[in-house]
N, C-alpha and C positions, 0 to 999 in steps of 0.2 A: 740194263734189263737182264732179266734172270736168261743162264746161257744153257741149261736144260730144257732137253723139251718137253713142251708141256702136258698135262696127263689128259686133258680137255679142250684141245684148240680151239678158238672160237674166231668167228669173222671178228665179231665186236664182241666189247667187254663192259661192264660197268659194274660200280660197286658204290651199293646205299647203304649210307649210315642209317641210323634209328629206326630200322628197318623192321625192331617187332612189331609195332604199331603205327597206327596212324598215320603223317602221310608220306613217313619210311616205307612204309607196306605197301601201299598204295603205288607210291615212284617205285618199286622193285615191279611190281605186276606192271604197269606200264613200259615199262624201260623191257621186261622180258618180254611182253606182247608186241614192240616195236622191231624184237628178233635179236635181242642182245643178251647174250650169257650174264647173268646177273652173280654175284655176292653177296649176300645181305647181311651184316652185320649190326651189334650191339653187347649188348653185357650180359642177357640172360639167352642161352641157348633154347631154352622151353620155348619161348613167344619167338624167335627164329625158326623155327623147327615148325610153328603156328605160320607162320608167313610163308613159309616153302609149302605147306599145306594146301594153304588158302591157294595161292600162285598154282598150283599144279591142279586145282579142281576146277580152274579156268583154261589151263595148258597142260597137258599132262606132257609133253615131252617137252615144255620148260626147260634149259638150262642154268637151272639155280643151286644155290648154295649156300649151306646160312654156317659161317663164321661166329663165332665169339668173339669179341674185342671192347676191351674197357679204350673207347679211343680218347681218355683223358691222359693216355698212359703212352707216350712217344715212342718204347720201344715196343708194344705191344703191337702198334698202328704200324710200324716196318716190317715184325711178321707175318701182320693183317697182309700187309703189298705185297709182301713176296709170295708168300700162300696164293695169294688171286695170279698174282703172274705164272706161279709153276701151274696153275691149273688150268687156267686159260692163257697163257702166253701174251697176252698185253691188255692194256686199259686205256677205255675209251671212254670212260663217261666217271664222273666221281658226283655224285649227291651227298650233298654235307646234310640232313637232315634230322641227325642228335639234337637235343633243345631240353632247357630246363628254363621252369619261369618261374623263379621264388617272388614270393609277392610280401615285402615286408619294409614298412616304414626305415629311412635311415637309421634310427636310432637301434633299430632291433636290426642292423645287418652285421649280424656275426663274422666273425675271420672264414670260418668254415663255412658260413652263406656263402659271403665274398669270391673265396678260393674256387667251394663246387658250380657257380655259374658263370665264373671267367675260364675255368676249365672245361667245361661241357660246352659252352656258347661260342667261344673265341678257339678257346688253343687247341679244339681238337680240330675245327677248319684249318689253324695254320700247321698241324701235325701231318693231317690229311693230304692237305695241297703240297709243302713237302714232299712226302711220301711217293706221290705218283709225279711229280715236277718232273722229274728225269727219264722217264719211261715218257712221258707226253713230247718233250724236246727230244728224244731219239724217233719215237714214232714223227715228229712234225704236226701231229695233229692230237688232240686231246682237249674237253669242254669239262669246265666244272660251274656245278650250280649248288650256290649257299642258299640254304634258309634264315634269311633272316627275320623280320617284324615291322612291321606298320609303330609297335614300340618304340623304334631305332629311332621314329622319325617326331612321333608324340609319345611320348609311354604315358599309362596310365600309373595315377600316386599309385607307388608300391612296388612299379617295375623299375628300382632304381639302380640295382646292377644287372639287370639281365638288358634293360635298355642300353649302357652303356658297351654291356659284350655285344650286342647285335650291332650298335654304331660302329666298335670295331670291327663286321663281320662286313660289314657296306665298305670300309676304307680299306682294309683288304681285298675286298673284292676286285676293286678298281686299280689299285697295286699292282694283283695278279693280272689282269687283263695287259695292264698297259707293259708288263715284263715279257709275258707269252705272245702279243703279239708277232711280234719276228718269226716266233717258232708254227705259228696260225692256230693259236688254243686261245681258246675262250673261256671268259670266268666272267659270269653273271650271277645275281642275287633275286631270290622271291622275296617280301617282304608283307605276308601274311596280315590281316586284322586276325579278330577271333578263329579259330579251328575249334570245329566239334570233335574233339580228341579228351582222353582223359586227363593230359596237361592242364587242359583249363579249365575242367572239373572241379580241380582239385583248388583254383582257385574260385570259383563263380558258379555257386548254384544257379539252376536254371530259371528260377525269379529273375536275378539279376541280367543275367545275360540270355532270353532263351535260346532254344535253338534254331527257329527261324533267323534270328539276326549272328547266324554264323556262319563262315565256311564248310563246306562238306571237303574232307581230305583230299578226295579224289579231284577234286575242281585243283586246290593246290599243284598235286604231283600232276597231274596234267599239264601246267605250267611248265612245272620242272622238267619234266621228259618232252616237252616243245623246246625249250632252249637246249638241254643236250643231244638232243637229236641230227638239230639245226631248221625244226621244223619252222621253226618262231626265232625272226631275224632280230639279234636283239646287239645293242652298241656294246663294246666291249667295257666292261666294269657297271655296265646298267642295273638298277637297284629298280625291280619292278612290283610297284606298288599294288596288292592286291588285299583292298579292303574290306568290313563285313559287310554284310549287307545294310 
């Protein structure tokens, strides 16, 4: 753990991924309205800087903070940790919630499809988890919650590597659980149908998919901030299936 003190103490700590939008954004207002110092990071600081907005016109004395971080980038994702420790002095809660869902036939799954959704989906949970692993085992106590996909469990034709990163995001999951236990940290997974977000926009006009038969984010990160909390008593490496409607 960082051995300065920190510029922001806080009781609790947590820090969401994919936090400019959707239900990054979402788990950060929730996670700060349950009274937890938040960080919110991702790769564009503009739509960060939008979420510490949003967040603060619900809380205005909020403890939030919106970081930059390409977390497909392993050394970027240890300044990210240390940054959040000198500022708030420990971490209590980690939301893996980055996601990418490229939707393309095997044949048309390019190296760089390949690469940018094993990188985005998979390695920056295992970056992440990493990351704060040793701060969770000095504190004794620390909960991580993956997003993963109802995908993982059926993908629809098209989600043939983003299914298979999420599959590893569930086998991980349960990994970490069963390592952390001794130390009493928890690692549980959400495991999404459709979200009304522009992720799945971008694959599914609203013919196909409308928006009644979807997730609203906030029902999601509700999830998410129940298992990190410890509101919602959930088995250690649980893959909790939460379909559309």
């Amino acid at each position: 753990m960082n051995k300065t003190p920190p510029t922001h103490p806080a009781a609790k700590a947590a820090l969401v991924t994919g936090a400019g939008s959707g239900v990054g954004r979402e788990t950060a207002l929730l996670m700060a309205d349950a009274g937890y110092a938040v960080v919110l990071t991702g790769r564009t600081q503009a739509t960060l800087d939008e979420s510490v907005a949003y967040i603060r016109e619900e809380m205005p004395d909020a403890a939030v903070h919106a970081h930059a971080c390409d977390v497909t980038d392993s050394k970027a994702v240890q300044v990210l940790v240390e940054a959040t420790l000198g500022r708030f002095g420990r971490i209590d809660a980690l939301a893996n919630c980055a996601g990418s869902a490229p939707l393309q036939p095997i044949t048309r799954m390019t190296d760089d499809i390949i690469d940018a959704a094993i990188d985005v989906n998979l390695k920056s949970v295992l970056y992440l988890t990493r990351a704060v692993w040793t701060t969770f085992r000095s504190q004794k106590s620390g909960a991580v919650c993956n997003v993963s996909s109802m995908a993982s469990i059926d993908p629809f034709v098209g989600f043939n590597v983003y299914a298979a990163a999420k599959a590893g995001v569930n086998l991980f999951t349960k990994a970490a659980a069963d390592e952390g236990k001794r130390f009493n940290l928890i690692a549980a997974a959400v495991a999404p149908g459709a979200i009304e977000t522009a992720m799945l926009r971008q694959n599914f006009p609203e013919k196909m998919i409308p928006p009644a038969k979807t997730l609203d984010p906030l029902t999601v990160a509700g999830v998410i901030r129940d298992v990190l909390t410890g509101a919602r008593k959930v088995e250690l490496g649980e893959v909790i299936p939460l379909p559309s409607p």
